[in-house]
N, C-alpha and C positions, 0 to 999 in steps of 0.2 A: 563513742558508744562502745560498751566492753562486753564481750557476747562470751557468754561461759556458755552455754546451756545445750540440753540436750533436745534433737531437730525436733519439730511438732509436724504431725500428720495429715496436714493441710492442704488442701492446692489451691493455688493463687486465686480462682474466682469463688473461692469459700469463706475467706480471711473478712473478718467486717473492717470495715474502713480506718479502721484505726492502724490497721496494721497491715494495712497492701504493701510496706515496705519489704516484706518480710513472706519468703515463700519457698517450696520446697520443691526442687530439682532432681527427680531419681531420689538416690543417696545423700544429694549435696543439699545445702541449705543456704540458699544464695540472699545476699543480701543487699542493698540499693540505700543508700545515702543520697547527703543532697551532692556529694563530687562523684554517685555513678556506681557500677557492681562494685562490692567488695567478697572475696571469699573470708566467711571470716577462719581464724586459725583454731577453732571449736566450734563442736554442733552446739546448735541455738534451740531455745526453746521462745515460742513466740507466746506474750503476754498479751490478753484479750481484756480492754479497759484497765489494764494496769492490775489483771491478776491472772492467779494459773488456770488453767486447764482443768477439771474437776479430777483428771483421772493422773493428776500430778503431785504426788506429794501425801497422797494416800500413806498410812501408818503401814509396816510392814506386818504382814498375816503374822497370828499366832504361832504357829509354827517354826518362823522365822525369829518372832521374839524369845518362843521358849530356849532353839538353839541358842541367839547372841545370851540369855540369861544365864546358860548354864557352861556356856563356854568361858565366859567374863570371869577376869578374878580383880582386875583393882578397877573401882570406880571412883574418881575425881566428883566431888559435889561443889560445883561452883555457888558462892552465896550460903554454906554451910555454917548457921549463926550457932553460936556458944549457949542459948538459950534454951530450956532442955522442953518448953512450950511451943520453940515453933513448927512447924512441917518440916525444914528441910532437916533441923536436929534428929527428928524423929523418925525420920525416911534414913536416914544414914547411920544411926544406930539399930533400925531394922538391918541395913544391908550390912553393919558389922559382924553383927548375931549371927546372920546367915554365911557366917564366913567370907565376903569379900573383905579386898582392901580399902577402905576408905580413906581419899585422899580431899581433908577441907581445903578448901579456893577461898580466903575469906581474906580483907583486909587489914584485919587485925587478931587479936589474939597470938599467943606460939603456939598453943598447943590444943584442938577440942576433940574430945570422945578420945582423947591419950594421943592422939595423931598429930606430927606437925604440921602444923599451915605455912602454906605457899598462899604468898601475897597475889601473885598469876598463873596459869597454864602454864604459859612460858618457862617458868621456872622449876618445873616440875622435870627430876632429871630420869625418869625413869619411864617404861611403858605403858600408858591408863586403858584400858577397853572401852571405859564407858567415861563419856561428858557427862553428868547429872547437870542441869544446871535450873535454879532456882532465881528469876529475873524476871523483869515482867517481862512481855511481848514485845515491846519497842527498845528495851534496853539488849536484845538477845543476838543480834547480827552481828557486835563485836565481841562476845563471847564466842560462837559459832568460828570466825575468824581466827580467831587463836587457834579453838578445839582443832579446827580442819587441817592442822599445823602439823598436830601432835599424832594424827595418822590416824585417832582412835579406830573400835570398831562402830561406834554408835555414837551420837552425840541426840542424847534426852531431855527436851524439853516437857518439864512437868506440866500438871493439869491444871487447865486454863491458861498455857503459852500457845501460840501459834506466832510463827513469823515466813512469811513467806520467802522472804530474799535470802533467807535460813533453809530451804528447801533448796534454791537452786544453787546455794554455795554447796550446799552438802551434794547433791546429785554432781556436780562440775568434780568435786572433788572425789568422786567415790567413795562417802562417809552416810553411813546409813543415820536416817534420821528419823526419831519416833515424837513426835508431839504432843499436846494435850493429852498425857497421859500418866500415871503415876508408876516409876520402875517399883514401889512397891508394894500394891493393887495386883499390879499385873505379873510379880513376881511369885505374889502368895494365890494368883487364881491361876499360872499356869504351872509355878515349879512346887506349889503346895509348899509353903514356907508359913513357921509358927508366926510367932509375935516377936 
């Protein structure tokens, strides 16, 4: 069992059955296998039927967005197609316009919107702020994985991603995560950005 997560605010006769394994001590977050207590060596966050918490994983307030928005200068767009019809082309030549760096993640191509692509995160030798990443939902925890690598400040999954195991890698790792959301909707409603 690998416990990243952050403790949950529970006490042992609260927990529904699923998770009596699992309960919280003072500060500590103690935890019972089938070989007996284990501390583990990170606070845990306990999963109720195999999902979070309602008050875990919440989008960071406006405020917070508008700051990481206008702090951010290069943003990585994972899945950034050379096609000048799709969403992520067109969310990334917004965030060019608006003066970031935009950095394509894409498999192929050398070069889109004038920018070199990198075939991975990984390879990316320089400092990104922001993950964009354009994936579906189930494809997005090995994306996540990488991003959490490269230290960013944000790792963005656009609108209509959600992934849960994506939240508690980013919380384990201290990497702020925004979901179902588009960085540029929410760029041009909170930093007032043209077209």
């Amino acid at each position: 069992m690998r416990l990243l997560f952050e403790k949950a605010g529970w006490e042992p006769g609260l927990l529904p059955p699923r998770c009596r394994r699992y309960y919280e001590v003072g500060v500590e977050l103690v935890v019972y296998n089938q070989r007996g207590r284990i501390s583990p060596p990170a606070p845990v966050l306990v999963l109720i039927d195999g999902r979070l918490p309602p008050e875990v994983g919440r989008n960071p307030s406006d405020a917070v967005l508008k700051e990481l928005l206008e702090a951010s200068k290069t943003v990585a767009v994972v899945g950034l197609s050379p096609k000048p019809d799709r969403d992520s082309h067109q969310v990334a030549l917004y965030l060019k316009r608006q003066g970031y760096r935009v950095v394509p993640v894409y498999p192929r191509e050398d070069f889109i919107l004038g920018e070199r692509v990198f075939r991975t995160l990984g390879e990316i030798p320089f400092r990104v702020d922001i993950v964009d990443v354009f994936r579906r939902s189930e494809e997005t925890l090995p994306v996540v994985e990488e991003a959490v690598r490269l230290r960013p400040r944000a790792v963005w999954l656009q609108l209509g991603v959600v992934n849960e195991a994506a939240v508690l890698l980013c919380e384990a790792a201290g990497v702020t995560l925004i979901m179902d959301r588009c960085i540029m909707v929410e760029h041009r409603r909170l930093c007032g950005g043209g077209s």
